[in-house]
C-alpha positions as CSV (number, residue, x, y, z in Angstrom):
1,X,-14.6,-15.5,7.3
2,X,-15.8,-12.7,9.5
3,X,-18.8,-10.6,8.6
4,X,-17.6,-7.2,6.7
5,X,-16.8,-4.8,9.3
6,X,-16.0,-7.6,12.2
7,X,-12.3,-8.0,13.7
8,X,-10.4,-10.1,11.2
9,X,-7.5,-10.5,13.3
10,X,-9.9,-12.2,16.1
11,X,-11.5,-14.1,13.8
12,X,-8.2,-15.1,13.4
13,X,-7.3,-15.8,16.9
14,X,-10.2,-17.8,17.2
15,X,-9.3,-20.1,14.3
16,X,-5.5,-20.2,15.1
17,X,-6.9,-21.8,18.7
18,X,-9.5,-24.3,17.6
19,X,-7.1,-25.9,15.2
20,X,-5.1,-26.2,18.2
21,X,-7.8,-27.5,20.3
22,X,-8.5,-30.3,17.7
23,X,-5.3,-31.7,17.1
24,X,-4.7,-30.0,14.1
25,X,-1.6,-28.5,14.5
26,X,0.0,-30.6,17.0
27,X,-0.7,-32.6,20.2
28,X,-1.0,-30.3,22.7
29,X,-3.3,-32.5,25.3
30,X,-6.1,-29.4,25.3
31,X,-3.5,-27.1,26.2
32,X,-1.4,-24.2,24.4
33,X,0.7,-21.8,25.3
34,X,-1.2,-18.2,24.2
35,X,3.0,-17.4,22.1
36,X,1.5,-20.3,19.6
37,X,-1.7,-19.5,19.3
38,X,-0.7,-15.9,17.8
39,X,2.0,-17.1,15.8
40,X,-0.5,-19.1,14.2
41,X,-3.0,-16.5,13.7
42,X,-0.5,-14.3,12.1
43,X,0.2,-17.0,9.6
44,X,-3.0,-17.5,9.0
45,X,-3.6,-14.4,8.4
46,X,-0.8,-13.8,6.2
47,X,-1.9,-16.3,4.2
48,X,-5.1,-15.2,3.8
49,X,-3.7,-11.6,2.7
50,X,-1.2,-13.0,0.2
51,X,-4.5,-14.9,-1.6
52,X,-6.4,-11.3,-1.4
53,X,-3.5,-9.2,-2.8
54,X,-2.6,-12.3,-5.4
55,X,-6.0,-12.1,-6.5
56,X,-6.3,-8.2,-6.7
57,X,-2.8,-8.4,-8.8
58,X,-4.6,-10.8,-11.5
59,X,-7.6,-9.0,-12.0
60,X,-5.5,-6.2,-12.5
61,X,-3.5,-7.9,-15.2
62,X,-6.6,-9.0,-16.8
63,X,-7.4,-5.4,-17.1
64,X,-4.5,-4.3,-18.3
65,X,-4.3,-7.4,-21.3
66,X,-8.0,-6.5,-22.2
67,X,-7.5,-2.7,-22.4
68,X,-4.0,-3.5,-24.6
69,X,-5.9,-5.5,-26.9
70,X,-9.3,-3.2,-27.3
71,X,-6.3,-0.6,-28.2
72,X,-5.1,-2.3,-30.7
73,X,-8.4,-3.8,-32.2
74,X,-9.0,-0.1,-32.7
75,X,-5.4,0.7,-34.5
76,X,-6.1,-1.7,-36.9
């Protein structure tokens, strides 16, 4: 995770070519074409963003539930 303000996207980029380098994603002998290390950096970073925005929905449910039931405590 990149320190708040720094470049997500590189950050990114960066991971997308380690795992690469390592092995991780394929055998590529230490070599990769720059086409696969940015279609892995976009998945990885739409993965990351589905988590964020999954997580933002929930809490907002949570809020939602909690203010539903204070209401009705209070009805009744």
């Amino acid at each position: 995770m990149p320190p708040l303000g720094g470049d997500l996207g590189q950050s990114a980029r960066a991971a997308a070519a380690a795992a690469l380098d390592s092995g991780a994603a394929g055998d590529y002998e230490g070599t990769h074409p720059d086409e696969d290390v940015d279609e892995l950096a976009n998945l990885l970073m739409s993965w990351y963003y589905a988590g964020y925005y999954t997580g933002q929905y929930s809490k907002r449910g949570d809020a939602d539930e909690e203010q539903e039931s204070e209401a009705y405590h209070a009805a009744y």
